[in-house]
C-alpha positions in Angstrom: -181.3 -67.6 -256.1 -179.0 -66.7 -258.5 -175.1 -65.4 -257.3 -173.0 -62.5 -259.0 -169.9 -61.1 -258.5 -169.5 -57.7 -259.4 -165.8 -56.3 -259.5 -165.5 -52.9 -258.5 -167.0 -50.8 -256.0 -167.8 -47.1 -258.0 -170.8 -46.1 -258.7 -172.2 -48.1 -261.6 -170.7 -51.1 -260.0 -172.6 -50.0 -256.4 -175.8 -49.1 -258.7 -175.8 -52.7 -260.4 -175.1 -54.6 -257.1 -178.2 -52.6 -255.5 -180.2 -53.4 -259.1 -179.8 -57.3 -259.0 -180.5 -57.9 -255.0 -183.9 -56.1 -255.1 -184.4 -58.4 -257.7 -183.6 -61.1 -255.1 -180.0 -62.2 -256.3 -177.1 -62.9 -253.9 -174.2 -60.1 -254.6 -170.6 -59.9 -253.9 -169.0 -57.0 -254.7 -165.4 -56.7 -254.8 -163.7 -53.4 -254.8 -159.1 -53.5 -254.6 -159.4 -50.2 -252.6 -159.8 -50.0 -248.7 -163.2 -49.3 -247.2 -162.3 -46.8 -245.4 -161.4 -44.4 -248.5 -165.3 -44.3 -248.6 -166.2 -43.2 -244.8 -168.0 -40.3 -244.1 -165.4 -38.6 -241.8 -162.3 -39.4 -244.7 -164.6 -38.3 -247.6 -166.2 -35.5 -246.4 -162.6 -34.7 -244.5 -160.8 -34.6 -248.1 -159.1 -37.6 -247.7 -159.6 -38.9 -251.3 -157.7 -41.8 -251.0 -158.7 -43.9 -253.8 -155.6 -44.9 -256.4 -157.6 -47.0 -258.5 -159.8 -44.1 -260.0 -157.8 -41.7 -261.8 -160.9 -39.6 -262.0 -161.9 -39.5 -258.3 -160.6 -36.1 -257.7 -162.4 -34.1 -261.0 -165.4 -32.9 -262.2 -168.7 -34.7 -262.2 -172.4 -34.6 -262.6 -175.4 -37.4 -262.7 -176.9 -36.1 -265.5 -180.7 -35.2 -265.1 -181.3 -38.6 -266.4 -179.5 -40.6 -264.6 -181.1 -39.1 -261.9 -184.4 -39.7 -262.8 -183.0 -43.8 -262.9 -182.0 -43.7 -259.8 -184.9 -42.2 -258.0 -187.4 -44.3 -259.9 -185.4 -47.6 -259.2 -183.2 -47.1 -255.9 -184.7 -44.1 -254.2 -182.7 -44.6 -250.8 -179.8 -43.5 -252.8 -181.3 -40.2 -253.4 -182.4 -39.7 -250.4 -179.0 -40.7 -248.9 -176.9 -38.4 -251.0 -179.2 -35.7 -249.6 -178.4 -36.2 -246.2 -174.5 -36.2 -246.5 -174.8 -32.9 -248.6 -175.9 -33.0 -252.3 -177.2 -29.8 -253.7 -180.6 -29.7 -255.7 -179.4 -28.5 -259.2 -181.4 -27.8 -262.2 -179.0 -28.1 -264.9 -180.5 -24.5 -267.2 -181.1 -22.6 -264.0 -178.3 -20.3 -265.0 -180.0 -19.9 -268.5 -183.0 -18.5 -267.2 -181.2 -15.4 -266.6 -180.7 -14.6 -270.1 -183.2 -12.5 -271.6 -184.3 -14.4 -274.7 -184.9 -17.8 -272.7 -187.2 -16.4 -270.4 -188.3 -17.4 -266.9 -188.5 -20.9 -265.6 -191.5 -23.1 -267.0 -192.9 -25.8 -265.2 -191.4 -28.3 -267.9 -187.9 -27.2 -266.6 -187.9 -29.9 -263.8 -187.0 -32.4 -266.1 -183.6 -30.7 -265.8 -183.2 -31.4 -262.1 -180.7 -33.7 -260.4 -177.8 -34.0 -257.4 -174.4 -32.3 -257.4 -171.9 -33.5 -255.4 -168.3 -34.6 -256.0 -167.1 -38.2 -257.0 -166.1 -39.1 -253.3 -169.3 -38.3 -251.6 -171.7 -40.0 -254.4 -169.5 -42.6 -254.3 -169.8 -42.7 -250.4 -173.6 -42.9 -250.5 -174.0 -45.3 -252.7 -171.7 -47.3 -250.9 -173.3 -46.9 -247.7 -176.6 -47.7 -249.0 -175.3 -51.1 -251.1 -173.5 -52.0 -247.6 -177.1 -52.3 -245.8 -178.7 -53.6 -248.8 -180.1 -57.1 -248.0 -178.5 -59.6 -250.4 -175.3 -57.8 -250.8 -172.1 -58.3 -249.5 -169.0 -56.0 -249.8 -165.4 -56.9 -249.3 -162.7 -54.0 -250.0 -158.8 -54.6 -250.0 -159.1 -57.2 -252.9 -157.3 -57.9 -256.1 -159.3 -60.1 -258.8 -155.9 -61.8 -260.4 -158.1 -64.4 -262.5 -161.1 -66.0 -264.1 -162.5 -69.2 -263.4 -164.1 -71.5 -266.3 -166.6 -74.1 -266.1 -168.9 -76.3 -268.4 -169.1 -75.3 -271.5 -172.9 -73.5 -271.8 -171.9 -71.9 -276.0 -170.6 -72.7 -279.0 -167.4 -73.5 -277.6 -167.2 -70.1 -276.0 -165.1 -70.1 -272.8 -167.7 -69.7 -269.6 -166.7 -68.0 -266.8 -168.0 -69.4 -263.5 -166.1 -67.0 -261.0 -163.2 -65.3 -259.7 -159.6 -65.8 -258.1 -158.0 -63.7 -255.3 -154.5 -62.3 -254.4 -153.5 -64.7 -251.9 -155.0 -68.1 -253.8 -158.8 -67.8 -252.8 -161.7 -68.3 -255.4 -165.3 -67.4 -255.5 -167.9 -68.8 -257.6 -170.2 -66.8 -258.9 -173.1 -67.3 -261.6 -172.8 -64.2 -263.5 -169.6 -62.0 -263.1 -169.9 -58.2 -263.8 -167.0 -56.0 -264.7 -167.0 -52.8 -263.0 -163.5 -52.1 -262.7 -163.9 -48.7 -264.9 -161.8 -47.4 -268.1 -158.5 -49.0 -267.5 -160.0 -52.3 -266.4 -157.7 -55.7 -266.3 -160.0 -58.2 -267.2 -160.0 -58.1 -270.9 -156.3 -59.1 -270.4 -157.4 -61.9 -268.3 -159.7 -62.8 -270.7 -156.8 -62.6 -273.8 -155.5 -65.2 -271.5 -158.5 -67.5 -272.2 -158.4 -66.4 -276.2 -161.6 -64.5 -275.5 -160.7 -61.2 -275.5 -163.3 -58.2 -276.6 -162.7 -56.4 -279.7 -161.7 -52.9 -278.6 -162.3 -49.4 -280.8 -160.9 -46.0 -279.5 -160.2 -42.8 -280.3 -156.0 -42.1 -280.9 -155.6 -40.0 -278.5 -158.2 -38.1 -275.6 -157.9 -34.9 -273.7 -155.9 -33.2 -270.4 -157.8 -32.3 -267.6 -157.0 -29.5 -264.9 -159.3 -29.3 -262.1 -159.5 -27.6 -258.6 -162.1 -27.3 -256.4 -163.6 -24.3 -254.0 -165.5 -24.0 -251.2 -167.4 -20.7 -249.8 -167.0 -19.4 -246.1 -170.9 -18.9 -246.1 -172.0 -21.9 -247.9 -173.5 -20.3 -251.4 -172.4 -20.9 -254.4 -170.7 -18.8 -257.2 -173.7 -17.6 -259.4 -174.6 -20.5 -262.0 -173.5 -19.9 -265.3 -175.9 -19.7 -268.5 -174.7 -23.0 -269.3 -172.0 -25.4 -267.1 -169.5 -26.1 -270.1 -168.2 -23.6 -272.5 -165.8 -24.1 -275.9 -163.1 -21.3 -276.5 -159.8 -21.2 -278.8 -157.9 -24.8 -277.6 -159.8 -24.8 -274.2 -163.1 -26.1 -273.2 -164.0 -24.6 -269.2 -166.3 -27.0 -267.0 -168.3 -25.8 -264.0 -170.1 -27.9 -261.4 -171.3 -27.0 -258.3 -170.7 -30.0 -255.9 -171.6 -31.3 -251.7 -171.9 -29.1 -248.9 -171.0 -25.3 -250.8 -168.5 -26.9 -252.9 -167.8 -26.1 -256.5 -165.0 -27.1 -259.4 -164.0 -25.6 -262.0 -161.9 -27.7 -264.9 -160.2 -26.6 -267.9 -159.7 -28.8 -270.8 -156.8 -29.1 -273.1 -156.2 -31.8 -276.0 -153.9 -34.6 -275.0 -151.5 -33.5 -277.8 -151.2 -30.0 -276.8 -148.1 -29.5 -274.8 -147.7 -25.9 -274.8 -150.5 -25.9 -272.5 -149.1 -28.7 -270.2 -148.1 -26.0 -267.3 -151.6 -25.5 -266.4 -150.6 -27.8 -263.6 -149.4 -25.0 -261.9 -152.1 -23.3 -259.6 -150.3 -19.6 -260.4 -150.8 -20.8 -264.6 -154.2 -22.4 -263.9 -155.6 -19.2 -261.8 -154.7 -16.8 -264.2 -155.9 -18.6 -267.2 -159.0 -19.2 -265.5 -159.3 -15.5 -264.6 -159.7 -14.7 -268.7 -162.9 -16.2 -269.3 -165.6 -14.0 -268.1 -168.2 -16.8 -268.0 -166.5 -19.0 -265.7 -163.7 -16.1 -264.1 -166.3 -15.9 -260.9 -166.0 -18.9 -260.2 -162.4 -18.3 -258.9 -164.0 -16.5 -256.2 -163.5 -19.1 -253.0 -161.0 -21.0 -250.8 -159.6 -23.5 -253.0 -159.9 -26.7 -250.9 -157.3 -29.0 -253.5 -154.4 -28.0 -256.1 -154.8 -28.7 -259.5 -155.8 -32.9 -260.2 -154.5 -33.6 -263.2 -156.0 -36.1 -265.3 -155.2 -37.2 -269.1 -155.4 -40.7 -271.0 -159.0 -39.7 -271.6 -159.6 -41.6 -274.6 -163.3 -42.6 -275.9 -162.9 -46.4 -276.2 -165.8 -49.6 -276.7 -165.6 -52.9 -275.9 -167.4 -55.7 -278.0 -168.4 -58.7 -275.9 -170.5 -60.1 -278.9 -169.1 -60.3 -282.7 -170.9 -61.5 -285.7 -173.9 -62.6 -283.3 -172.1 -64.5 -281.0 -171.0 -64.1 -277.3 -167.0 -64.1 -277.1 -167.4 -65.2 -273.4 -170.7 -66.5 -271.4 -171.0 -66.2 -267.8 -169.1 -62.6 -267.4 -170.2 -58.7 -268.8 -169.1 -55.5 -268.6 -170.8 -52.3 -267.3 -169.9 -48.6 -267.0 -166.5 -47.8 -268.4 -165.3 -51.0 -268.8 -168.2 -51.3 -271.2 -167.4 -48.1 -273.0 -165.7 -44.7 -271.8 -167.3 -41.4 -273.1 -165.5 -37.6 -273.5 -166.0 -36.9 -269.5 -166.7 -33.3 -270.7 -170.0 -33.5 -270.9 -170.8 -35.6 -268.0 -172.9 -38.6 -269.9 -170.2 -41.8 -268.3 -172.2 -42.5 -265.1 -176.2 -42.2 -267.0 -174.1 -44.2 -269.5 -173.5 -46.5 -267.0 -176.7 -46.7 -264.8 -178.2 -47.3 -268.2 -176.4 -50.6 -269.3 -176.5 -51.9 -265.6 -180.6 -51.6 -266.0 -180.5 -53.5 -269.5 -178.6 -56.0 -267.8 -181.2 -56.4 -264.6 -183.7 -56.6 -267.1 -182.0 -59.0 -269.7 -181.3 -61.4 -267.1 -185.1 -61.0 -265.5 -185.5 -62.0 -269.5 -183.5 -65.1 -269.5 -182.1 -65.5 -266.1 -178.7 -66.1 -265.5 -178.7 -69.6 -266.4 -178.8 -68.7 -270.0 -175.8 -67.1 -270.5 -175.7 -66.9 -274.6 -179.2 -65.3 -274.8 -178.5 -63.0 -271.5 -175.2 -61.7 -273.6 -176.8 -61.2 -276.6 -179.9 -59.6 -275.4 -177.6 -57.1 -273.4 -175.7 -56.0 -276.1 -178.7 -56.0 -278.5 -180.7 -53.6 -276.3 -177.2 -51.5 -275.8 -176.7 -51.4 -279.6 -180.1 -49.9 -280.1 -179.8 -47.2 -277.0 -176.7 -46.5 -276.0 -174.3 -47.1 -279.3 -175.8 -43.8 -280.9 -174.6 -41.8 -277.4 -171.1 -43.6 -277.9 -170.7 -43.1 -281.3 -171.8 -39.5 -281.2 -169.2 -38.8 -278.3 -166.3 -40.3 -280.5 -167.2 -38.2 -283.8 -166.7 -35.6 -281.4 -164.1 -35.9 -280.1 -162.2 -36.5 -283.4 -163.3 -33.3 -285.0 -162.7 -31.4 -281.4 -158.9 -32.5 -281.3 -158.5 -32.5 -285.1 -159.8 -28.3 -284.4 -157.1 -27.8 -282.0 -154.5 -29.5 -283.3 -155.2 -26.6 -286.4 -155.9 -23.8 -283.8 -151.7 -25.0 -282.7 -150.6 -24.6 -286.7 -152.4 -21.7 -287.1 -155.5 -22.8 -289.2 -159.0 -22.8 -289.1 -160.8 -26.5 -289.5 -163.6 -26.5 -291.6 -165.1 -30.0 -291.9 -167.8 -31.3 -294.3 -169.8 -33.2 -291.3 -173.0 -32.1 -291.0 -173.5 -33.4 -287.4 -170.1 -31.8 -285.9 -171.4 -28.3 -288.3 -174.9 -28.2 -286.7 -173.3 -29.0 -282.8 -171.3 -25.9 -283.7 -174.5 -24.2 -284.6 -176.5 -25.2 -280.9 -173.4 -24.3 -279.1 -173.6 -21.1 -280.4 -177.8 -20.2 -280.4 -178.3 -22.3 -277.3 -178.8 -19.1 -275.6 -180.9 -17.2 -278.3 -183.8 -19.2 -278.6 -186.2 -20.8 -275.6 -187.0 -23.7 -277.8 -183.2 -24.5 -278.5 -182.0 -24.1 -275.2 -184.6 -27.0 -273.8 -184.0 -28.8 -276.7 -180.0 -28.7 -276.5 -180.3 -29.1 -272.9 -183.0 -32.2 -272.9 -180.5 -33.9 -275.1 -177.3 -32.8 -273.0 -179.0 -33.9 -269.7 -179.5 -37.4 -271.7 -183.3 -36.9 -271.0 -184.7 -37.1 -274.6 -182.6 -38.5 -277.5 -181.2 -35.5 -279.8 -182.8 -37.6 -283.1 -186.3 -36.8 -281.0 -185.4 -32.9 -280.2 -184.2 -32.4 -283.6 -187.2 -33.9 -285.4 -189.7 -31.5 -283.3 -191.3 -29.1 -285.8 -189.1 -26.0 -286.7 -186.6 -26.4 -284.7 -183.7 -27.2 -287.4 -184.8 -24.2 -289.6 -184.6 -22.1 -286.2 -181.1 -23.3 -285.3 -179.8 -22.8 -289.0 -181.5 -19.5 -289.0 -179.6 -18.1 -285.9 -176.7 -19.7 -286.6 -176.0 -18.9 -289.7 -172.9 -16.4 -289.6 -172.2 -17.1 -286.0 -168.8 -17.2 -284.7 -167.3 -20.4 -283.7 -166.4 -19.2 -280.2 -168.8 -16.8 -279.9 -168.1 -16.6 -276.0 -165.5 -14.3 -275.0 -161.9 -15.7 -274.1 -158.3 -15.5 -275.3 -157.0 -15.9 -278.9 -154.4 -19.0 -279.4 -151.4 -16.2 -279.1 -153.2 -15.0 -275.8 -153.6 -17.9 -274.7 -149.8 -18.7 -274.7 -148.4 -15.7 -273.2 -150.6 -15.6 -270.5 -149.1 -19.5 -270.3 -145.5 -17.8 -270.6 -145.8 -14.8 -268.8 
């Protein structure tokens, strides 16, 4: 039996600790946070104390497909994240109140999943990994090195397990970085003269978030669609736990005019202008406004020009790659790669590290690049828009792929084919190449589209926008 140490206790690293023991490996998984920021009574309490996740406190949504991954392969996670509160949430439901989508078809259950907030998915999963057979979790710990043993590559430094704060060491046969976007151990790697390649975007995206609750329990009404793209701002709903909700709004990283929507006064009445999302205002807030930036979209290469640039150690989740957490994909994203991993080492087993590393990121390259690379082109052409919406200008780009996302965004709701479509590739259930290839469906979008507003969703004007800021 086979031993792994997985650092970091979120979800993807809780997900890929619960994958490898019901495949009969020994776990450890070792998390720098105290337990105790994951108890029922703290969590559920709002006492969100976990520093090492900048995102903890915003917006976030297993996307239908991720959902679907974790009931086929670890259903006690579902059912736990039930019991402490999820909500059942089909992702179009708001849709089907627009007249030219029509009523629900049967097909529409491939859009269900879970809402809940960070904290309490986190919570469940952790509770469920803690009485997992074959796992063992230890919170309160600092990973401050990397152990190296026999050479098993091409004189490729092998890592054979990991040292403590406080001079302890644990050996481990595989060791899985889970430590999320701002991870450390690609430093501790550099250290070894192994470090990954990196790419990123310059620069990512400000996030403002607060979250309500109702006195009765219901939610706001669902709107036709959970994220919506106006003048310099992009507004996020998510219904979460227990009659919980959030609402975000989005600003580009280089946008500092738009920095005071840390203030809850700014933030409410911004909020209040966008008649899709303004209802949503309608609760007790239950937090101020969680700030969140250094959001960039970023990859990290653990095998160049064929070859592993370490053995014995990978990467999952967002210290595999970080996506634009506006549209929700990072968690799927990472479910995904931690079940290419379970299956490249059922493949070679762990005792193979070169053809277990390249197999991983051989099956990543074909599935999961295309999602990363997609999110990146977006992003660029989405800051690049509003850094000309703060000069004055209109962009206008030659890409067809950020010209035709325009295009969905703004017939998604006109057309029953294009709204499943959009949303079966949003909900990271079908791949968009698949959707797009179905028969008419291009010539439908371009048809609708054509002539369509950019923001065809009322909001505020960039001049609006700022004296509302001002005022």
């Amino acid at each position: 039996m086979s031993h792994s140490v997985v650092i970091g206790a979120g979800p993807v690293g809780l997900a890929t600790a619960m994958l490898l023991a019901a495949d009969g490996h020994r776990v450890t998984v070792l998390d720098r946070d105290p337990a105790s920021s994951r108890e029922e009574a703290a969590v559920l309490g709002g006492d969100w104390n976990r520093p090492g996740v900048a995102q903890y406190g915003h917006t976030h949504i297993l996307m239908p497909g991720g959902y679907r991954a974790l009931a086929r392969e670890l259903p006690g996670t579902v059912s736990r994240l039930l019991s402490v509160g999820g909500h059942p949430h089909n992702m179009i439901g708001g849709s089907l109140n627009v007249e030219q989508v029509g009523p629900r078809r049967e097909t529409d259950d491939q859009f269900e999943t879970i809402a809940a907030r960070r904290p309490v998915l986190e919570m469940a999963l952790f509770t469920e990994a803690s009485i997992t057979p074959g796992i063992t979790i230890t919170c309160g710990v600092t990973v401050t090195g990397l152990l190296t043993g026999d050479a098993k590559t091409l004189g490729k430094p092998h890592i054979a397990g990991v040292t403590t704060k406080g001079g302890g060491s644990i050996l481990a046969d595989l060791v899985v970085d889970a430590t999320g976007r701002n991870s450390h151990i690609p430093g501790l790697l550099a250290e070894l003269g192994a470090a990954p390649a990196e790419e990123r975007a310059e620069t990512g995206f400000r996030y403002y978030t607060r979250y309500f609750r109702s006195a009765s329990g219901n939610l706001p009404r669902q709107p036709a669609w959970p994220i919506y793209h106006y003048n310099s701002i992009t507004a996020i709903t998510a219904p979460g736990d227990n009659g919980t909700w959030s609402l975000t709004l989005v600003t580009s990283g280089r946008d500092q005019e738009l920095r005071s929507l840390k203030d809850p006064e700014i933030w409410t009445r911004v909020a209040a202008r966008y008649p899709d999302v303004a209802h949503w205002l309608e609760g007790e807030p239950i937090t101020g406004i969680n700030v969140m930036g250094g959001t960039e979209t970023k990859h990290r290469e653990y095998v160049q020009d064929g070859r592993p640039v370490v053995t014995g150690l990978v990467a999952v989740g967002d210290s595999w790659a970080t996506t634009n957490p506006q549209y929700g994909m990072g968690m799927t994203m990472g479910i995904w790669r931690s079940l290419l991993l379970r299956d490249a080492i059922r493949k070679h087993g762990t005792d193979n590290p070169v053809e277990l590393s390249i197999q991983l990121e051989r099956d990543t390259e074909q599935t999961l690049s295309p999602i990363w690379h997609g999110s990146l082109s977006w992003d660029t052409h989405r800051l690049n828009e509003i850094d000309a919406e703060m000069r004055g200008e209109t962009y206008a780009t030659d890409d067809p792929d950020w010209n035709l996302r325009q295009l969905l965004d703004a017939t998604r709701l006109q057309d029953p084919e294009i709204l499943r479509g959009y949303a079966e590739a949003a909900s990271m259930v079908t791949p968009a190449n698949e959707v797009l290839a179905r028969d008419g469906l291009l010539e439908r979008i371009l048809q609708l589209g054509t002539g369509t507003p950019r923001y065809p969703f009322v909001g505020p004007d960039r001049t609006e926008l700022l004296a509302l800021v001002a005022s």
